[in-house]
C-alpha positions in Angstrom: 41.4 15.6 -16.9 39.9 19.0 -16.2 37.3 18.4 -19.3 36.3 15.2 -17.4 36.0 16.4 -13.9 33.7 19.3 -15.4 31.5 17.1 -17.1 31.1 15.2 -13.6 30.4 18.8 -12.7 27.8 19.5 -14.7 26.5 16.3 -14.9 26.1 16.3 -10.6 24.0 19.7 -11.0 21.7 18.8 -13.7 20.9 15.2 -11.6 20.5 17.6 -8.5 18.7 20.6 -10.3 16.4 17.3 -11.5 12.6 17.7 -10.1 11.9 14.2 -8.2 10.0 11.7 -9.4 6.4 12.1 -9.9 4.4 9.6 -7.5 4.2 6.0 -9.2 0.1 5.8 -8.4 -2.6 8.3 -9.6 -6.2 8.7 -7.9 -7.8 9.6 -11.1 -6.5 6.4 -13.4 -8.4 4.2 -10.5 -11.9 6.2 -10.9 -12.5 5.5 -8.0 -15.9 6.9 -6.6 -16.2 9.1 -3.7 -17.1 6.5 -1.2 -17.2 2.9 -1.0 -17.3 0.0 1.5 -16.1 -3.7 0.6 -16.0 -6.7 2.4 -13.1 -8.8 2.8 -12.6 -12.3 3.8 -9.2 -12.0 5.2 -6.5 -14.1 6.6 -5.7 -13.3 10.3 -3.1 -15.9 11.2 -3.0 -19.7 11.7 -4.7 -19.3 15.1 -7.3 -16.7 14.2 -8.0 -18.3 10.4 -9.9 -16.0 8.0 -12.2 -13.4 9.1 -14.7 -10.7 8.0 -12.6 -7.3 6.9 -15.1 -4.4 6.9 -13.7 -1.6 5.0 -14.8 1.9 4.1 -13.0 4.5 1.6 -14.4 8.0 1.5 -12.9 11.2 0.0 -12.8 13.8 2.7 -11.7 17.7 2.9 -8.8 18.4 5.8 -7.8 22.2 6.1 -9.0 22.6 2.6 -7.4 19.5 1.4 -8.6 16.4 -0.3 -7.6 13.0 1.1 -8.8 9.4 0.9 -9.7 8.3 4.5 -9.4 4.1 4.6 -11.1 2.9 7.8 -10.8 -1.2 8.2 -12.2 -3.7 10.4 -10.8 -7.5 10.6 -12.6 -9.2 12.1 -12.4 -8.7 16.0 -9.1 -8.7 15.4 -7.5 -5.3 14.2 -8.8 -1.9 13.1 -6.8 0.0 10.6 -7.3 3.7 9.9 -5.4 5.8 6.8 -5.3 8.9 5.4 -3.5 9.6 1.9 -3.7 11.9 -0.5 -6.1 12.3 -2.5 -3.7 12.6 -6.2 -1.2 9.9 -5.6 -2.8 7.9 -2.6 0.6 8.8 -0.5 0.6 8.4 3.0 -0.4 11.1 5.3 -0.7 9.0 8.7 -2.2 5.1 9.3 -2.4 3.7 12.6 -3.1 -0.3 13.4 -4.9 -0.9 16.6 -4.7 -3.9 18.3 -8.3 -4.8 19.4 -8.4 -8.3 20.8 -9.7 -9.0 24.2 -10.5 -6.3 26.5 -8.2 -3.8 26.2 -6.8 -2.1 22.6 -3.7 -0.6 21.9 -2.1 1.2 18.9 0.1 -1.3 18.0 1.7 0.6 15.2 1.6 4.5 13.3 2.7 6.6 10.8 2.7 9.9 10.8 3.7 12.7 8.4 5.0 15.7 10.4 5.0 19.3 9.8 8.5 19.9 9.2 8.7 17.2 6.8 9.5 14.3 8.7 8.2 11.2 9.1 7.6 9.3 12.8 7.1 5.4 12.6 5.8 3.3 16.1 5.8 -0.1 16.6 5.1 -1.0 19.8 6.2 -5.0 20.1 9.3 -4.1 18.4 9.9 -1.0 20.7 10.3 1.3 17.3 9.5 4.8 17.6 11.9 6.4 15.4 11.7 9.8 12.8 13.4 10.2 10.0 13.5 12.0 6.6 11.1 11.1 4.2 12.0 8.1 1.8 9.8 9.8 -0.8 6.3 7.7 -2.0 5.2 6.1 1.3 2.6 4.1 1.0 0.7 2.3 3.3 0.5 -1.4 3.3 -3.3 -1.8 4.6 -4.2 0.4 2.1 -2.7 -2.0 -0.9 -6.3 -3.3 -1.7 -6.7 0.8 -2.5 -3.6 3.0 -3.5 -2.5 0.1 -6.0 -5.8 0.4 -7.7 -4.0 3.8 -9.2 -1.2 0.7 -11.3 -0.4 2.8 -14.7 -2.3 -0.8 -15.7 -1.3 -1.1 -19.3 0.8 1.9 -19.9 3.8 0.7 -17.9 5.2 -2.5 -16.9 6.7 -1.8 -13.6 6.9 0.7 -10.9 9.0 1.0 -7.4 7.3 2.4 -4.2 8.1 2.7 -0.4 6.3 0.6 2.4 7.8 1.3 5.8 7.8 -2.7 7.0 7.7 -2.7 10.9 9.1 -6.4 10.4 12.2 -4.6 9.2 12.2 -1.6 11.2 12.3 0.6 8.1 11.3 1.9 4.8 11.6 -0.6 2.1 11.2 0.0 -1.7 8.5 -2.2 -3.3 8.4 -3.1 -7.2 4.8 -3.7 -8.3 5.2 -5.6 -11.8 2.0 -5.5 -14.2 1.3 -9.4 -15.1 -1.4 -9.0 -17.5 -5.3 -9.7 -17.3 -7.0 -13.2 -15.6 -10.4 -14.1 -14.9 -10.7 -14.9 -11.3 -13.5 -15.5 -9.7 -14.2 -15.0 -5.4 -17.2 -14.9 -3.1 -18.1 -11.3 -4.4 -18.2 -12.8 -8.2 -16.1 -13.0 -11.4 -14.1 -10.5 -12.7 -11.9 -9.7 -16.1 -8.7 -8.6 -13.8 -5.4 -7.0 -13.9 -2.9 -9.3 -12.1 0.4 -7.4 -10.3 2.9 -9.1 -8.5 4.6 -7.2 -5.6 7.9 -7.9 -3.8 10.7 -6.6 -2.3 13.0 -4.5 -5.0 16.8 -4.0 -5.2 19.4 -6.0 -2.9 17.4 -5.9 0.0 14.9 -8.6 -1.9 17.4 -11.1 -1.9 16.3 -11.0 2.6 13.1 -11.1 1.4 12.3 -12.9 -1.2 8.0 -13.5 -1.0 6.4 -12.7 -3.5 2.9 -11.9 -3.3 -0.2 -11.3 -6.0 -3.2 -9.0 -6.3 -5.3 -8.4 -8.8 -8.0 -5.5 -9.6 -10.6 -4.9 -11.8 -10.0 -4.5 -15.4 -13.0 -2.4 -15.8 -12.9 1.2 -14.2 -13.6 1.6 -11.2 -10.4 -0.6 -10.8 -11.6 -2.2 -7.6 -9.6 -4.8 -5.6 -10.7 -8.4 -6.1 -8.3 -10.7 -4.6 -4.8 -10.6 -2.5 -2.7 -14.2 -3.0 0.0 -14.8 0.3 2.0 -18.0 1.1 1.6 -18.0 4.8 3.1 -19.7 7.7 3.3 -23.0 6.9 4.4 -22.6 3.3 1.0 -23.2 1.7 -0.8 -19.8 -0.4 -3.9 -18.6 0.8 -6.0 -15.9 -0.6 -7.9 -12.9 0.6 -11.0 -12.3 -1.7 -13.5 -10.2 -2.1 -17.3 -10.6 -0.9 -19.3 -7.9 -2.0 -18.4 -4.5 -2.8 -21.0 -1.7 -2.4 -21.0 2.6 -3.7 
């Protein structure tokens, strides 16, 4: 009995002395270029329809750090705005601003804090909560960027944190590599790597949507196209119009 619980011992300290996991995503396997703009045609809702996302990605210097600084524009709509790191493409802070009709409001935010924390707002669902860090937060209106940096190739699947104001928390993410397609959108064809992204662990049996996106085979792996069943249980697709560096 002693020999076991010792083992349990000394098995507890080496999974505790253990370094954490290395981010899942990696800025230099995308190749993505310093700066960037695409356009989107992106679904809104089924009252607003699809409209034109204007997005620009630029690699800026903070305090002597490197980020990735992700501005977006749907439409008349919403305007997104997220930092993340430049190695990993980790959240640093992402705010959504409502921006229909006269008067905008942030709607929802993330922010990183100094002592380690992290705050999340979201102001219809009266959220504004901080907590520890989950560890790999990314940010979901930065998908079309961060998951650019998929191992694509090299490893099948990987597991990643969104904090999913629908939820009022943190939820891990699996992105599953599904192997190369030709699709073709406004901005083109493309030879692309397909992932499919959903909800990992127990908690996906609450959530079961899946949903599909596919990048560029070709480095720079740039986002193409972004498949979602919607409201009314049909799939509709976000696509890519022109892409410019």
């Amino acid at each position: 009995m002693k020999k076991i619980f010792f083992l349990l011992c000394s098995l507890f300290l080496l999974a505790a002395a253990r370094s954490p996991a290395p981010p899942p995503l990696s800025s230099a396997s995308a190749g993505l270029p310093p700066r960037f703009t695409y356009q989107i045609r992106d679904y809104i809702d089924k009252d607003a329809g699809f409209v034109t996302a204007d997005v620009r990605v630029t690699a800026v210097v903070l305090g002597g750090q490197k980020y990735w600084h992700v501005e977006s524009l749907e439409g008349g709509y919403f305007r997104n705005s997220v930092t993340m790191d430049y190695a990993d493409f980790q959240t640093v802070s992402d705010e959504r601003y409502n921006i229909f009709g006269r008067s905008g409001y942030l709607s929802e935010s993330f922010r990183r804090l100094p002592d380690g924390k992290i705050n999340f707002f979201h102001k219809a669902k009266n959220i504004n909560l901080t907590a520890g860090d989950p560890g790999n937060v990314y940010s979901r209106y930065a998908f079309l960027v961060s998951l650019s940096g998929f191992p694509f190739e090299k490893q099948e699947k990987i597991v990643l944190n969104a904090y999913m104001f629908e939820y009022g928390n943190a939820l891990p993410l699996r992105a599953v590599y599904q192997g190369r397609e030709k699709i073709k959108v406004p901005g083109g064809e493309f030879e692309c790597h397909k992932l499919e992204l959903a909800v990992d662990g127990v908690l996906g049996l609450f959530a079961p949507d899946k949903y599909y996106l596919y990048y560029t085979a070709a480095k720079p792996h740039h986002f193409v196209r972004f498949d979602q069943k919607v409201e009314n249980g049909r799939w509709l697709s976000n696509e890519l119009i022109s892409i410019s560096y």
